[in-house]
Each structure stands twice: as structure tokens, then as C-alpha cells.
PyMOL commands that place a pseudoatom at each C-alpha (Angstrom):
pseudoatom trace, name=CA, resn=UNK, resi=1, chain=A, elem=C, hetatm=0, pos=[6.362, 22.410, -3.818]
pseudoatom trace, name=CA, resn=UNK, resi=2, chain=A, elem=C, hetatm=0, pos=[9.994, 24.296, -3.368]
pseudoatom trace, name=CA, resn=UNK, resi=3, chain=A, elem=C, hetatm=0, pos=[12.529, 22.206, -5.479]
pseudoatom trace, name=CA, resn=UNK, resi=4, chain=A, elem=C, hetatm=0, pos=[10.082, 20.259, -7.805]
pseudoatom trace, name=CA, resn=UNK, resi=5, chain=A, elem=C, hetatm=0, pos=[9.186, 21.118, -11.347]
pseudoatom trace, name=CA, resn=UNK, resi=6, chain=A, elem=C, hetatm=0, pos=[6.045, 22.895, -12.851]
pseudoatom trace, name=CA, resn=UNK, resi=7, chain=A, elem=C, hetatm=0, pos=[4.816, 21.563, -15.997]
pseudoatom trace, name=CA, resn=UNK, resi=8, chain=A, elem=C, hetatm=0, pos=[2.928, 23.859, -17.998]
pseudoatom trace, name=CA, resn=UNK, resi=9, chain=A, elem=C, hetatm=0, pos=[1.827, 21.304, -20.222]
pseudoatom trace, name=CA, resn=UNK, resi=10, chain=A, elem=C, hetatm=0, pos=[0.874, 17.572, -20.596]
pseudoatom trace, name=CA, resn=UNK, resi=11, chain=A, elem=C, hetatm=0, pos=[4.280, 15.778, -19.953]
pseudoatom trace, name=CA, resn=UNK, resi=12, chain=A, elem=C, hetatm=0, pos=[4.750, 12.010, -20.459]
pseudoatom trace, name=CA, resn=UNK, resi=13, chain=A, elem=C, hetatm=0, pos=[4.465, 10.336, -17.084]
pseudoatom trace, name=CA, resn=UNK, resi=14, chain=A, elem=C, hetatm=0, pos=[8.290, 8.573, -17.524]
pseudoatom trace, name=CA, resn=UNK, resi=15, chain=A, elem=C, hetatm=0, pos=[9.467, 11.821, -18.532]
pseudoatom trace, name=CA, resn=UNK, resi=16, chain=A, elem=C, hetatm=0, pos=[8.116, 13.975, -15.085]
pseudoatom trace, name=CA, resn=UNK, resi=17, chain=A, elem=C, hetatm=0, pos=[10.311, 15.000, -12.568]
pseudoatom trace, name=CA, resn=UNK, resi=18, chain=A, elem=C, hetatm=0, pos=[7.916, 14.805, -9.730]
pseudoatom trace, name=CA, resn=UNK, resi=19, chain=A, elem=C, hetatm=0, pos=[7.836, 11.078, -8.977]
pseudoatom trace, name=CA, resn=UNK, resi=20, chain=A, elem=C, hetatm=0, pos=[6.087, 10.565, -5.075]
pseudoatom trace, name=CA, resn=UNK, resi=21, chain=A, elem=C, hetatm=0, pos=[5.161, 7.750, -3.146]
pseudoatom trace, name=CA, resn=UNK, resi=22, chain=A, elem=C, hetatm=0, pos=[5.016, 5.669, 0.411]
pseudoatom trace, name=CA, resn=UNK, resi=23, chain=A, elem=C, hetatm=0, pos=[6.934, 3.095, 1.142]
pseudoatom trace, name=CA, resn=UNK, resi=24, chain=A, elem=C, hetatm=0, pos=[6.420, -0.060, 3.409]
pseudoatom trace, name=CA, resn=UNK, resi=25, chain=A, elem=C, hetatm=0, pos=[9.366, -2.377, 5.102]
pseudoatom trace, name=CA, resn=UNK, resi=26, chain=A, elem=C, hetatm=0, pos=[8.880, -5.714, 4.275]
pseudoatom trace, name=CA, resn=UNK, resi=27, chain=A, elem=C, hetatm=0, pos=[10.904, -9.228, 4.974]
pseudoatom trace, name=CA, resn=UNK, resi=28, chain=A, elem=C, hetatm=0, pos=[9.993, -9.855, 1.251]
pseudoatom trace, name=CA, resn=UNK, resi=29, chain=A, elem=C, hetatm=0, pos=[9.078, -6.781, -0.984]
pseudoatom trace, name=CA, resn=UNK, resi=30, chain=A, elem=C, hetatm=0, pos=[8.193, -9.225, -4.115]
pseudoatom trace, name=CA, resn=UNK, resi=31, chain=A, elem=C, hetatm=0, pos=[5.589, -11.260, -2.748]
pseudoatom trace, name=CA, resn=UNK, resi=32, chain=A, elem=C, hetatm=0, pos=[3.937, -8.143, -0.889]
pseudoatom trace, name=CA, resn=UNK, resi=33, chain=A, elem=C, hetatm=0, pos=[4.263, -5.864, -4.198]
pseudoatom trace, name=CA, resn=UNK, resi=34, chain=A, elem=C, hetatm=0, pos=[2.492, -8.458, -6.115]
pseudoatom trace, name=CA, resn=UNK, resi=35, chain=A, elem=C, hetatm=0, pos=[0.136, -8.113, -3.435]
pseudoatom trace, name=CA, resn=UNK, resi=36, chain=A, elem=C, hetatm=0, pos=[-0.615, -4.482, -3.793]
pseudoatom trace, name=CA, resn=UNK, resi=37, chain=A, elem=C, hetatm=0, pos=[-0.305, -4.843, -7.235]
pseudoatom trace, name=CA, resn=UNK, resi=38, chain=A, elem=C, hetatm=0, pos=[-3.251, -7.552, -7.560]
pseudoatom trace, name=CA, resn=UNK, resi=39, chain=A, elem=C, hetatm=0, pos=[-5.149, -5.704, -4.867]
pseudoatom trace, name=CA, resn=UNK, resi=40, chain=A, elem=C, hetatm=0, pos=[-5.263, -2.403, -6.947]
pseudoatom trace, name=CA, resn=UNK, resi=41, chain=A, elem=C, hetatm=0, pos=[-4.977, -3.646, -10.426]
pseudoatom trace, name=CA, resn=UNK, resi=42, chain=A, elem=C, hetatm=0, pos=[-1.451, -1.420, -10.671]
pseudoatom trace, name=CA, resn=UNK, resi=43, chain=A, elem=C, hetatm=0, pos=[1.511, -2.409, -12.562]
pseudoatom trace, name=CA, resn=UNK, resi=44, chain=A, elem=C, hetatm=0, pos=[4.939, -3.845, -10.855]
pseudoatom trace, name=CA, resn=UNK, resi=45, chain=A, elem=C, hetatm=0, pos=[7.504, -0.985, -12.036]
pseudoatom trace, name=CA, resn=UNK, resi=46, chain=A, elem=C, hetatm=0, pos=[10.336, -2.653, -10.349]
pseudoatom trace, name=CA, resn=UNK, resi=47, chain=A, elem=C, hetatm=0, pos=[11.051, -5.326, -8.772]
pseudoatom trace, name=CA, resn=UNK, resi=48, chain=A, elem=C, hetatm=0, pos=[14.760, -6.635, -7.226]
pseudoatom trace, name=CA, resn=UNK, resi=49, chain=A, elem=C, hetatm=0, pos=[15.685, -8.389, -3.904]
pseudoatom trace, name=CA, resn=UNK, resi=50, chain=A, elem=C, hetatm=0, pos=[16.033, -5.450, -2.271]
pseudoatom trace, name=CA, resn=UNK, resi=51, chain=A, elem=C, hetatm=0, pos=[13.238, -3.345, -3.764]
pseudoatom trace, name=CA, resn=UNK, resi=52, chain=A, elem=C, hetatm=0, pos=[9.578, -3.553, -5.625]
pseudoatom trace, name=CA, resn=UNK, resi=53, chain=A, elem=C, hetatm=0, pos=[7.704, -0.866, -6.777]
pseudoatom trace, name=CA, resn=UNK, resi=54, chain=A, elem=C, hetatm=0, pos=[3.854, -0.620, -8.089]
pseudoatom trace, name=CA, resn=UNK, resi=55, chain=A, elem=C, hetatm=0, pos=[1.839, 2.177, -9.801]
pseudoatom trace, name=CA, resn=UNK, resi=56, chain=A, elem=C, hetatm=0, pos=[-1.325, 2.930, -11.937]
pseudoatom trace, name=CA, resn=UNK, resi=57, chain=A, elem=C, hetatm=0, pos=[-1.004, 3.615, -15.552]
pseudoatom trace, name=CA, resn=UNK, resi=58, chain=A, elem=C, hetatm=0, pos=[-1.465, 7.254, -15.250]
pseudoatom trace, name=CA, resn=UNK, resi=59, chain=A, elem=C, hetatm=0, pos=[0.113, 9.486, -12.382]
pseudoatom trace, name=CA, resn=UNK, resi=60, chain=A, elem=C, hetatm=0, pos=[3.232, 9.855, -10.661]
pseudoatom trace, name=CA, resn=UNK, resi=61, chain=A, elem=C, hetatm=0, pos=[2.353, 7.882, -7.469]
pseudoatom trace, name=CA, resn=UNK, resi=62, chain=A, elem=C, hetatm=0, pos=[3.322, 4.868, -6.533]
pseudoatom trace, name=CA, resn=UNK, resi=63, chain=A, elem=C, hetatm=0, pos=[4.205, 2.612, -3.842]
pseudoatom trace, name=CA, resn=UNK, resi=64, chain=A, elem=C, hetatm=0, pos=[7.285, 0.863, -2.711]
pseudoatom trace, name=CA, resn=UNK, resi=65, chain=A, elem=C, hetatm=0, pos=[8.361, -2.156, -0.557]
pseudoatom trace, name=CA, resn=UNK, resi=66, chain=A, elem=C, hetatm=0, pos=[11.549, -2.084, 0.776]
pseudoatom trace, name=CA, resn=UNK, resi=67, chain=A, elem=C, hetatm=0, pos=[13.577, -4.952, 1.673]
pseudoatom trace, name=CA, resn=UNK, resi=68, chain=A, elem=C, hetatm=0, pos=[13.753, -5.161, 5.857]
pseudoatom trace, name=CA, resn=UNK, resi=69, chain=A, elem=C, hetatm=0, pos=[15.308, -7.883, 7.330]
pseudoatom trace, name=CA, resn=UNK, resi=70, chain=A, elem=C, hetatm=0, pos=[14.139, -7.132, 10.819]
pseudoatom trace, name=CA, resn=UNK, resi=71, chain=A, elem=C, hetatm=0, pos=[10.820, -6.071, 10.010]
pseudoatom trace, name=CA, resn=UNK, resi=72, chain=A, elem=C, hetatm=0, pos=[8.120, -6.451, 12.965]
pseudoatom trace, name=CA, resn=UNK, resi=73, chain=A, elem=C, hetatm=0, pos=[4.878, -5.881, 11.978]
pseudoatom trace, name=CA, resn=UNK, resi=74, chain=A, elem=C, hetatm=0, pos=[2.671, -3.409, 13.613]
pseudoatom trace, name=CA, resn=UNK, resi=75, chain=A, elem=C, hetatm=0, pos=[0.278, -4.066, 16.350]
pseudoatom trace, name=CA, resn=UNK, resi=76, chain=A, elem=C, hetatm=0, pos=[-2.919, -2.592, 15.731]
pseudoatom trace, name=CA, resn=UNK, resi=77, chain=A, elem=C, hetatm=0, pos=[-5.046, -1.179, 17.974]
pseudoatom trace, name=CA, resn=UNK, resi=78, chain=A, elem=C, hetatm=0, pos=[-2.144, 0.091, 19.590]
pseudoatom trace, name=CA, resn=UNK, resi=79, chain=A, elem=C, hetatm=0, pos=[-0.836, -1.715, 22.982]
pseudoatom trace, name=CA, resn=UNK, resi=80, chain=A, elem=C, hetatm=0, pos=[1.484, -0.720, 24.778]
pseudoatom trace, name=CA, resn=UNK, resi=81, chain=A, elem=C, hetatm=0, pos=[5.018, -1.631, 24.618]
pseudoatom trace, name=CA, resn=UNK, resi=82, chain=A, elem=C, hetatm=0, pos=[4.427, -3.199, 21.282]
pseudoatom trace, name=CA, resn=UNK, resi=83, chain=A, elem=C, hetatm=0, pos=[5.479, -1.894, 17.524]
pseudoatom trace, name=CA, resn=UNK, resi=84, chain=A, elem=C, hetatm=0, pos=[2.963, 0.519, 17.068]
pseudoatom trace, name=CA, resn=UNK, resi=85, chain=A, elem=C, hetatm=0, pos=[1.644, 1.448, 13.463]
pseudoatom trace, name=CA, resn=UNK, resi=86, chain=A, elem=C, hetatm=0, pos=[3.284, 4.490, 11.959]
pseudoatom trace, name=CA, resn=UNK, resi=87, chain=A, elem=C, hetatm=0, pos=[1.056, 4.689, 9.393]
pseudoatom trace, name=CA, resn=UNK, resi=88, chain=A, elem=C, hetatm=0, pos=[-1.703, 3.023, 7.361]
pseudoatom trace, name=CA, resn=UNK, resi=89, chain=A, elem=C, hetatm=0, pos=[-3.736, 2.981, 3.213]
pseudoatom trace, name=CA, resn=UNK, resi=90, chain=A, elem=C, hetatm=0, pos=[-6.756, 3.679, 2.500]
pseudoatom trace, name=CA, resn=UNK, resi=91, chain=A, elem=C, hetatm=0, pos=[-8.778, 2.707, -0.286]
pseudoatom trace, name=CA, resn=UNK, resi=92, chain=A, elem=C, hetatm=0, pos=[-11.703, 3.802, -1.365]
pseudoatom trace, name=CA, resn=UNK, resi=93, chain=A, elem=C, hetatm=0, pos=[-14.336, 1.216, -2.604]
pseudoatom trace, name=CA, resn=UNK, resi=94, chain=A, elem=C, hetatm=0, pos=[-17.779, 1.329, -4.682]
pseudoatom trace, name=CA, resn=UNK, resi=95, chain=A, elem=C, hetatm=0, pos=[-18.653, -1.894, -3.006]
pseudoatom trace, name=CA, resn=UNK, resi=96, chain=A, elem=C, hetatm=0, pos=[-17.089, -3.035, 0.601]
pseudoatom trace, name=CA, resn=UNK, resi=97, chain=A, elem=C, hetatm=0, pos=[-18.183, -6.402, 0.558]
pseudoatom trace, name=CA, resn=UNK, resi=98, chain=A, elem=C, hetatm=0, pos=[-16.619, -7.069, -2.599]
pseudoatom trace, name=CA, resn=UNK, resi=99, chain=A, elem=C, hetatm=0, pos=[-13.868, -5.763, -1.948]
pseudoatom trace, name=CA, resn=UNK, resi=100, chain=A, elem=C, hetatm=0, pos=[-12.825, -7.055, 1.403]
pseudoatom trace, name=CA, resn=UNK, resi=101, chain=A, elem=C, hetatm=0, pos=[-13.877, -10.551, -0.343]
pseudoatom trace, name=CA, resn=UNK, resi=102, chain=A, elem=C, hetatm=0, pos=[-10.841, -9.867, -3.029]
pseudoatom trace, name=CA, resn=UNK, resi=103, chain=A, elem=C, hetatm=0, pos=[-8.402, -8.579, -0.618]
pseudoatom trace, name=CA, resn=UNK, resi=104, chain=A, elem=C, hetatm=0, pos=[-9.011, -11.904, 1.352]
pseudoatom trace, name=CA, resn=UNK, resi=105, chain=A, elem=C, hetatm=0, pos=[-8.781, -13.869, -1.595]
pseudoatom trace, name=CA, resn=UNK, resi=106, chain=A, elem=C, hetatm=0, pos=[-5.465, -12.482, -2.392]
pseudoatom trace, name=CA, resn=UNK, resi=107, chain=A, elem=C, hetatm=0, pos=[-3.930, -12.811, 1.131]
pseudoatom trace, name=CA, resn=UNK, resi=108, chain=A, elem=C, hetatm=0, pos=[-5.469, -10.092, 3.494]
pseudoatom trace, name=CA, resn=UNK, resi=109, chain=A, elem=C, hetatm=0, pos=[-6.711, -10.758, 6.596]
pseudoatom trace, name=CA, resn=UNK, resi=110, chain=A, elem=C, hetatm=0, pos=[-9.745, -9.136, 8.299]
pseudoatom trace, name=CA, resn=UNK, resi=111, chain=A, elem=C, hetatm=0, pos=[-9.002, -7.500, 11.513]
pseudoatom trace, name=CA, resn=UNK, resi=112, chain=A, elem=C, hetatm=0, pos=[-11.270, -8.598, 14.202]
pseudoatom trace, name=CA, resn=UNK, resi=113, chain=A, elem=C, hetatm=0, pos=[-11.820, -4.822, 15.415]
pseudoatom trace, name=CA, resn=UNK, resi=114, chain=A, elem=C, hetatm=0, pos=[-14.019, -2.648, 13.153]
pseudoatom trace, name=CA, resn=UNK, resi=115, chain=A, elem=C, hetatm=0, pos=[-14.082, 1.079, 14.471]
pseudoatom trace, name=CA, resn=UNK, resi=116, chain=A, elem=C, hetatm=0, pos=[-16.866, 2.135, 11.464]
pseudoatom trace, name=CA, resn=UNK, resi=117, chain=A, elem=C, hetatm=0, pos=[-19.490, 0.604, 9.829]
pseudoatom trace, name=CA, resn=UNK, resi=118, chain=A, elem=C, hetatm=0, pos=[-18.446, 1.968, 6.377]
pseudoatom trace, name=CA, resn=UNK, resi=119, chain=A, elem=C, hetatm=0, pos=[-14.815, 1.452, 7.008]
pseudoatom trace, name=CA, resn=UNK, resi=120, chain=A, elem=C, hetatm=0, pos=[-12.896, -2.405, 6.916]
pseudoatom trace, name=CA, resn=UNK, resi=121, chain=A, elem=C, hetatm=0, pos=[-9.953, -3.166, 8.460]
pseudoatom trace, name=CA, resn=UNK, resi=122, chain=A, elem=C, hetatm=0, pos=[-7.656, -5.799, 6.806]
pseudoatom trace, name=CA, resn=UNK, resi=123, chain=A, elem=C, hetatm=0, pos=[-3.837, -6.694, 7.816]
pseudoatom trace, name=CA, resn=UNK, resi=124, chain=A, elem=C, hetatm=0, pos=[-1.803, -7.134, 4.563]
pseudoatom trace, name=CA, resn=UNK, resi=125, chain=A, elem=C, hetatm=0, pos=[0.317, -10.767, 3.953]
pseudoatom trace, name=CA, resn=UNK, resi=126, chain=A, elem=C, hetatm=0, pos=[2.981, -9.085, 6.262]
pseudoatom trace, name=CA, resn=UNK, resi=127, chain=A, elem=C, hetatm=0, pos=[1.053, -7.313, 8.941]
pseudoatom trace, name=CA, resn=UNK, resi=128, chain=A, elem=C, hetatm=0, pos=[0.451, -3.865, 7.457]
pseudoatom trace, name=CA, resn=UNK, resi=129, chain=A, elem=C, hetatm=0, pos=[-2.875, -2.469, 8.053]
pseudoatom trace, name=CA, resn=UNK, resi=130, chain=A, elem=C, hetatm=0, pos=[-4.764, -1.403, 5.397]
pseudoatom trace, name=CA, resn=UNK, resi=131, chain=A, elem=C, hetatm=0, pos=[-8.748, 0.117, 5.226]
pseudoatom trace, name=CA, resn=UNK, resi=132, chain=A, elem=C, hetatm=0, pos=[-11.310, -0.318, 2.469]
pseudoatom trace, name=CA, resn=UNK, resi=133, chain=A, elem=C, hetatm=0, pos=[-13.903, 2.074, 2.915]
pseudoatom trace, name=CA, resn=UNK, resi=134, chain=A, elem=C, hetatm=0, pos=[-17.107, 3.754, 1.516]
for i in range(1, 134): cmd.bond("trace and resi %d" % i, "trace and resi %d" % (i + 1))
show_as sticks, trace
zoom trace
């Protein structure tokens, strides 16, 4: 990608250039990192009033919760003339079961429409959707 570095070879993560990541609005971005963070085993990189971030130990992705004071969450399945969902995660999953029984454990919620067999539907502590899948 134009304007990023190319590493020709094995750079320390903290030392890369090329940092990337999605970021969610949230009325509290601690409690729902910790979330994410518990959900996918990652590490909390940061973490301030304002700001939380989580990653794996290798990589340069991560994900970030900004602080939102007048956060609405998403309505999903879309209806109209409500917030709509601009976007969603995915995670893929050896076992479904088990893993929808975690996410519930640590605060998820599962949707009551399931579009796929293979695929669950779970709304995050602060009404992001999220999918486990197979």
C-alpha cells in the first residue's frame, strides 16, 4: 500500500510502521475492550477514558474502542428509520457451540435471527453485532 513501509525482513512488531485496525464507538471503551479482549484471548494495549485498544501477540492488527458519548447502537436486521449497522466482526470458530457459550458467558447476547446454520449472531455488551462462524 502507497505510503506504508516494506520490510524486507522480520521486524519486531513494536518497531513496524504499518500498525491497522477497526475501531468501534462505545459509551465506555474499557469495559467493552476487556470484552473483546476476553472474547479473543488478545492483550489490552491501551487503555484511557477516552480510548482502549486490544491485539494478539503477533501482528499488527488490532482493535480499538473509542470513547462516544452519544453512541446508539445499531439495529440489526436493518429497519427502517433506525441506526443501521455500518459494519460488523467475524470470527472464525473450530467449535460454534462453544463458542457462542463463552461469548455469552462474558456478556454477549444471542440475536434471535440466525440467517445460516454455520454462522451465530451475537450483539456485543453495547449493541455491536458480532458473528461466530464455521
Amino acid at each position: 500500500m502507497r505510503g506504508r513501509p516494506e520490510y524486507d525482513k522480520p521486524t519486531d512488531r513494536m518497531e513496524r510502521s504499518d500498525w491497522w485496525g477497526v475501531v468501534l464507538e462505545t459509551p465506555d471503551p474499557s469495559r467493552l475492550g476487556h470484552f473483546y479482549a476476553d472474547l479473543l484471548d488478545w492483550k489490552i494495549a491501551t487503555d484511557t477514558e477516552q480510548w482502549v485498544t486490544v491485539g494478539p501477540d503477533e501482528g499488527v492488527a488490532y482493535l480499538g474502542f473509542q470513547f462516544s458519548p452519544d453512541y446508539v447502537p445499531p439495529v440489526w436486521p436493518a429497519e427502517n428509520r433506525e441506526q443501521q449497522m455500518m459494519m460488523h466482526l467475524d470470527f472464525e470458530v473450530v467449535d460454534l457451540d462453544e463458542a457462542v457459550e463463552d461469548a455469552v458467558e462474558l456478556g454477549a447476547v444471542v440475536h434471535p435471527h440466525q440467517p445460516q446454520e454455520s454462522v451465530r449472531v451475537l450483539i456485543d455488551p453495547d449493541g455491536h453485532p458480532l458473528c461466530r462462524f464455521t
